[in-house]
C-alpha positions as CSV (number, residue, x, y, z in Angstrom):
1,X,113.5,-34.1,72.0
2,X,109.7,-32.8,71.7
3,X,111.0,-29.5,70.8
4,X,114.1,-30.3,68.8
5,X,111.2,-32.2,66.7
6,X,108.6,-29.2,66.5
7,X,111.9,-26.8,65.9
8,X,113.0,-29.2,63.1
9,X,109.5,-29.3,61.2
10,X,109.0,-25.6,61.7
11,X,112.3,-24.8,60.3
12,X,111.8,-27.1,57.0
13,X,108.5,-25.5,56.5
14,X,110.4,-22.3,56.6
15,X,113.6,-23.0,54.7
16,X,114.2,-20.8,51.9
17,X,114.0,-22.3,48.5
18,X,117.1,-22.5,47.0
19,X,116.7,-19.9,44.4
20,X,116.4,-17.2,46.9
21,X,118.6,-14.5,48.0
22,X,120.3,-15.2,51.3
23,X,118.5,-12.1,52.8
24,X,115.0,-14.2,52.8
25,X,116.5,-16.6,55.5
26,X,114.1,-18.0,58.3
27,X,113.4,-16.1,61.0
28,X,112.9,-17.3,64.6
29,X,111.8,-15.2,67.4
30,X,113.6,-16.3,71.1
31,X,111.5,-15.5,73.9
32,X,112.7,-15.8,77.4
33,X,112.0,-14.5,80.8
34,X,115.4,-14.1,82.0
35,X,117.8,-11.2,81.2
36,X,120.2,-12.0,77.8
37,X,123.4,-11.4,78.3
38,X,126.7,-11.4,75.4
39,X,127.5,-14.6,77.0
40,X,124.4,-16.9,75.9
41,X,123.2,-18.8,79.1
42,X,124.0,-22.3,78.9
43,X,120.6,-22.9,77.6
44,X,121.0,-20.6,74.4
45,X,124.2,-22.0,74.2
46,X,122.3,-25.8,74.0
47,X,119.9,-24.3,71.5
48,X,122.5,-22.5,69.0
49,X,124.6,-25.9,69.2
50,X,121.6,-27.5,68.5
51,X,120.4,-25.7,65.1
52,X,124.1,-25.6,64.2
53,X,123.7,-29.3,64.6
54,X,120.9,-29.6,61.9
55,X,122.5,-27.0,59.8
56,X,121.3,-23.6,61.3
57,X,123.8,-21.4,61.4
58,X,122.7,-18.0,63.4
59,X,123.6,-15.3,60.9
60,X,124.1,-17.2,57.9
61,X,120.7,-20.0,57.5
62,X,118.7,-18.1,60.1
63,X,118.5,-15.2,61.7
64,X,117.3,-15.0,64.9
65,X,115.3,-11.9,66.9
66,X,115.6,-12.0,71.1
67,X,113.5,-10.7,73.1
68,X,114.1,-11.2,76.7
69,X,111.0,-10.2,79.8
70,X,114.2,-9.3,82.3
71,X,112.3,-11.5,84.8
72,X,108.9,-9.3,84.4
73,X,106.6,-11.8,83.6
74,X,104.2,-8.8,82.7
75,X,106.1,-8.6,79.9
76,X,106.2,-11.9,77.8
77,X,102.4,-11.5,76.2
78,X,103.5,-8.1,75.1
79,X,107.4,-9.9,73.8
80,X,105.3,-12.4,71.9
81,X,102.7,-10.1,70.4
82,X,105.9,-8.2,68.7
83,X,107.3,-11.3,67.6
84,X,103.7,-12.3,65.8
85,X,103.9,-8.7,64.3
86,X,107.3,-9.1,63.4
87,X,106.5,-12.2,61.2
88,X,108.5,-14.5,61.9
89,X,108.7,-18.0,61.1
90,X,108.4,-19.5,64.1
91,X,108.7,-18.5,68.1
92,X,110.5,-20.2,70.7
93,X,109.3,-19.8,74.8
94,X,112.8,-20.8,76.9
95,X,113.2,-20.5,80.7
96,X,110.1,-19.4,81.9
97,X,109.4,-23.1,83.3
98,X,106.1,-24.1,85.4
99,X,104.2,-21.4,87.1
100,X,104.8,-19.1,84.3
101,X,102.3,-20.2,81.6
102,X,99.9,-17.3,80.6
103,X,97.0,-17.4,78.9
104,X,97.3,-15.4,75.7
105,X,95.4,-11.8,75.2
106,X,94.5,-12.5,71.6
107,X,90.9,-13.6,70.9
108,X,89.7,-17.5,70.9
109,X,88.6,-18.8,68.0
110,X,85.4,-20.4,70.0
């Protein structure tokens, strides 16, 4: 619920005004630690049923960039960085659960 909530504000403050071209459509960056596959896990397939619920529709509303660690946890700070320098609208972290959190590279604000 937490994150359908966060998804839900981040994706309003990133809807496209309604004058623009469909090629300026939000974009969210997908992070996980496990390997993608054609077949979305049923996890992604929660997630895409979810957005399609509040009127995402991969492809057409949003587009959406995956980037997946294939179980190397070395991996996800580097993943994330590319999606920050990619630009886009809003990440979401799936599947790496507890035990996984890393403390990010970039520099505090302290």
């Amino acid at each position: 619920m937490r994150l359908a909530v966060i998804l839900t504000i981040g994706l309003a403050l990133a809807a496209p005004a309604e004058a623009q071209q469909p090629a300026n459509i939000p974009r969210l960056g997908y992070l996980v630690l496990a390997p993608l596959s054609e077949t979305p896990s049923p996890e992604r397939a929660a997630f895409l049923a979810g957005l399609r619920e509040l009127g995402w529709i991969e492809g057409k509303t949003i587009a959406i960039e995956y980037r997946s660690a294939k179980w190397n946890v070395e991996l996800l700070n580097d993943l994330a960085e590319e999606l920050v320098r990619m630009k886009v609208d809003i990440i979401v972290a799936a599947g790496a659960g507890p035990g996984h959190e890393r403390r990010p590279r970039w520099p505090s604000s302290e």
